[in-house]
C-alpha positions as CSV (number, residue, x, y, z in Angstrom):
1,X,-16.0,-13.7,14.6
2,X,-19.1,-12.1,13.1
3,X,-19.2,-8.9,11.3
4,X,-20.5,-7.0,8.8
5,X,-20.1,-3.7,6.6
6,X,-22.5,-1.0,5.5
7,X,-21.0,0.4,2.4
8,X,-22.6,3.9,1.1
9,X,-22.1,3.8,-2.5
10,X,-21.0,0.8,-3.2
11,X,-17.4,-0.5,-3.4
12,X,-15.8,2.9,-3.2
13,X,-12.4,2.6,-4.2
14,X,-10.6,4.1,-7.1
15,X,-7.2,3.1,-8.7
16,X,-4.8,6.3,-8.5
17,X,-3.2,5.2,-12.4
18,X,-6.7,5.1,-13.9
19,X,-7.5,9.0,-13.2
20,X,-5.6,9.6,-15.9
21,X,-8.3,8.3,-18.1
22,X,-11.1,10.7,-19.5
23,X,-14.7,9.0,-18.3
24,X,-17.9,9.7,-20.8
25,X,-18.0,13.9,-21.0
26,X,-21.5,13.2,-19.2
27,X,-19.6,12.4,-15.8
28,X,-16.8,14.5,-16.3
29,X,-19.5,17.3,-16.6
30,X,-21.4,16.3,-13.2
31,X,-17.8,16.5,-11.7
32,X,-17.0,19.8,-12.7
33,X,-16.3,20.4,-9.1
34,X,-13.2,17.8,-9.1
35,X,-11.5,19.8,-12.2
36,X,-11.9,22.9,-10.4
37,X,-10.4,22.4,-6.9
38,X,-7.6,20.4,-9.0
39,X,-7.0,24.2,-10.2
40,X,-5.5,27.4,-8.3
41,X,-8.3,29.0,-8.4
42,X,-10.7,26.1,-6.8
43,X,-7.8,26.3,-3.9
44,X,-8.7,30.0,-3.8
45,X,-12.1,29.4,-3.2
46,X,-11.3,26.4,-0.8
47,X,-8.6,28.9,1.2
48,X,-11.8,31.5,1.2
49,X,-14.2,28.8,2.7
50,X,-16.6,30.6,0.0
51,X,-19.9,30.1,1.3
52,X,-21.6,30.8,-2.6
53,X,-19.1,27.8,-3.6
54,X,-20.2,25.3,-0.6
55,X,-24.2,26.2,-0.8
56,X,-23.7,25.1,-4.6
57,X,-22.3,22.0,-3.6
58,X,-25.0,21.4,-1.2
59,X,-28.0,22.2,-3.3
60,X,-26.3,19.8,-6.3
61,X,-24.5,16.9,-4.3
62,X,-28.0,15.8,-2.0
63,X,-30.8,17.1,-4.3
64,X,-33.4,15.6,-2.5
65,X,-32.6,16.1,1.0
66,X,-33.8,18.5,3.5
67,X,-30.6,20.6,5.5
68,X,-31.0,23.7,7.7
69,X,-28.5,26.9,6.9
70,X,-27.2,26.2,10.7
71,X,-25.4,22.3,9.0
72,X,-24.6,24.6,5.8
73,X,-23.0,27.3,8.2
74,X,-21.1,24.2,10.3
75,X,-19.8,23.1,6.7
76,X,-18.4,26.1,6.0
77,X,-16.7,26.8,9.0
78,X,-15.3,23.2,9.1
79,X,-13.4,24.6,6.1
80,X,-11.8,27.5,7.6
81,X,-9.2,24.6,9.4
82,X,-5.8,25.9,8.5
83,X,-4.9,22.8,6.2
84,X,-8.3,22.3,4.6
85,X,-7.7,24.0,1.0
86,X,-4.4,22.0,1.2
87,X,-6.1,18.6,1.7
88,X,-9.0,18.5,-0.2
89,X,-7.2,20.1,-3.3
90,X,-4.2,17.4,-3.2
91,X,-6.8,14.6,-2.8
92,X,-8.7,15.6,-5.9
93,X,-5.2,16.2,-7.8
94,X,-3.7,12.5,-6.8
95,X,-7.3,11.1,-7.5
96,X,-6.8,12.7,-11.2
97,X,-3.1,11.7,-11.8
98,X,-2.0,15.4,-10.8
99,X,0.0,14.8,-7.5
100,X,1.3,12.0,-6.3
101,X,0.4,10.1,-3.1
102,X,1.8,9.1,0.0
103,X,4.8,6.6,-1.0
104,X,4.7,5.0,2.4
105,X,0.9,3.9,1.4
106,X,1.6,2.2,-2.8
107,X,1.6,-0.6,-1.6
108,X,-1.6,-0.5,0.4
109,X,-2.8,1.5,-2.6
110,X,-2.2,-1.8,-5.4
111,X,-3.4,-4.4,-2.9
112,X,-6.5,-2.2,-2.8
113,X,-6.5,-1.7,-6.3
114,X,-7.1,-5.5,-7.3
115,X,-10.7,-5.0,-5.5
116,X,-10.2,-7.9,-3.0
117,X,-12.9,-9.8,-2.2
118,X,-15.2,-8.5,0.9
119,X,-15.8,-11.7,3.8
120,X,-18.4,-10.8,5.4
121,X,-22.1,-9.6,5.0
122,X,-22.7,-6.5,3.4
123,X,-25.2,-3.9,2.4
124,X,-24.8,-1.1,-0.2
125,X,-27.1,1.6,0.6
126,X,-27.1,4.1,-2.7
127,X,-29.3,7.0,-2.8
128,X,-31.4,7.6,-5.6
129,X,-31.5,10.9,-6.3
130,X,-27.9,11.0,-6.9
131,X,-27.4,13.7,-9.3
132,X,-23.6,13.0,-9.2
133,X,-23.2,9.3,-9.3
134,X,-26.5,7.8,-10.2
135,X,-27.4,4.2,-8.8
136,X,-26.8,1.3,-11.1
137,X,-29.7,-0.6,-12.2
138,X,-29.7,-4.1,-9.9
């Protein structure tokens, strides 16, 4: 059987133990955004579907790219979903050792953990403008 995998970003897993570790203050700093919807108040704003908060995130996540207010207006009222606050705040908190996960999924969770090895052909397409997450050098 053939296949293949387009990967954006590379191998984009992350081990739930490990958030507990600081990265350099240069990261944490570009992902100020994490810390804060780990907080009450980032929930707040998430509850609020605060449009000053989400045009932030667009200007900074995709500095380079070229979006109409009509997809910025779509992403804000894709937040207004009743459970979105909930979600995206408890993703960000179990991603940063703050919550804990879905028990039904640890063991998915270590198997993905060891980084197992991908089988078929695959290309990483990584932006290079990432302000966020900058590209690796090859």
């Amino acid at each position: 059987m053939a296949g293949g995998l387009v990967a954006i970003g590379g191998y984009a897993l992350y081990d739930p133990p490990l958030g507990i570790e600081p990265a350099p203050p240069d990261v944490e700093r570009r992902f100020w955004y994490a810390h804060y919807f780990c907080t009450d108040r980032g929930r707040r704003a998430l509850e609020r579907a605060d449009r000053d908060l989400f045009a932030l995130l667009w200007r900074e996540w995709p500095p380079n790219s070229d979006r109409s207010s009509k997809q910025l207006n779509m992403m804000v009222e894709s937040a207004t979903s009743p459970d979105f606050a909930a979600v995206v705040t408890h993703a960000y908190r179990h991603r940063m050792a703050g919550a804990a996960g879905d028990t039904r999924l640890e063991l998915l969770e270590r198997r993905l953990a060891g980084l197992p090895t991908i089988s078929v052909q695959t290309v990483v397409v990584e932006g290079t403008a990432n302000a966020l997450d900058p590209p690796m050098p090859p």
